[in-house]
Residue, then its C-alpha position, 0 to 999 in steps of 0.5 A: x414719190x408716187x405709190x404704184x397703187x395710185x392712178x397718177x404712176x399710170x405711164x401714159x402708154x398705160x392710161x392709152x391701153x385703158x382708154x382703148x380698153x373702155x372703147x371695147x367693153x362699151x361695144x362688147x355691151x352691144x355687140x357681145x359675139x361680133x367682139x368677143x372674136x376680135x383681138x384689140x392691140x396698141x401700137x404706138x405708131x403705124x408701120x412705115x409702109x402705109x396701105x393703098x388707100x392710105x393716100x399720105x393719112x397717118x392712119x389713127x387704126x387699122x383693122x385685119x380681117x382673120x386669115x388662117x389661124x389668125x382671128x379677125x385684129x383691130x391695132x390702135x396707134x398710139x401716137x397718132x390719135x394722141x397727136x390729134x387731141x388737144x387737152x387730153x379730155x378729147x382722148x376717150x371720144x376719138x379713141x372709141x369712134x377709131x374702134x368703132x370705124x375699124x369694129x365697122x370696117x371688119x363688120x361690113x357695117x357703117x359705124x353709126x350701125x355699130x353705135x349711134x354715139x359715133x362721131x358725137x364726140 
C-alpha cells in the first residue's frame, strides 16, 4: 500500500494535470497578463467531431478564443500527447510545446515568440 501523501499514489490522470500545470506556470513567468485571462483544461480525448482543419490529425490541443462571457480556453488532450511519447521522460517537452502552440494561436503570435525553448524538446 502506498500512502496518499507520497508521489507514487499519483493517478496518472494526475501526474498529466500537474505537467500541464508547469507548462502554464513556465509561461505565466513571461507572459503574466496575456496568461492570466486564459482557462487551461484536460480532457482525455478530443471530441469525435474534428474541426476543419483538422485533416484526419487526432488533435494533441485545442485552443477557443473568448466568446460571450466565456474567457479565451486552451484543452490539452490527454491521450493523445501521451500516445505519442515513448518513456514517459518526453512527456513535459511535448506538453509544453502543445500549450505554447495553442497560447500562440490565441495570441496571434508564432510559437517561438512565445518561447524560445519551442520545439527544443
Amino acid at each position: 500500500m502506498i500512502p496518499r501523501t507520497v508521489p507514487a499514489w499519483k493517478s496518472r490522470s494526475d501526474r498529466f494535470d500537474a505537467t500541464v500545470l508547469d507548462a502554464v506556470e513556465r509561461l505565466e513567468q513571461t507572459w503574466p497578463a496575456e496568461v492570466d485571462g486564459i482557462e487551461f483544461a484536460v480532457e482525455d480525448v478530443p471530441p469525435s467531431d474534428p474541426a476543419p482543419w483538422e485533416h484526419g490529425a487526432v488533435p494533441l490541443g485545442r485552443s477557443f478564443p473568448a466568446h460571450g462571457d466565456l474567457p479565451h480556453r486552451v484543452v490539452i488532450y490527454r491521450r493523445p500527447v501521451e500516445s505519442r511519447v515513448g518513456d514517459g521522460t518526453e512527456l513535459p517537452a511535448l506538453v509544453h510545446d502543445v500549450v505554447v502552440e495553442q497560447v500562440a494561436h490565441l495570441l496571434g503570435r508564432r510559437p517561438e515568440e512565445i518561447d524560445p525553448r519551442y520545439g527544443t524538446g
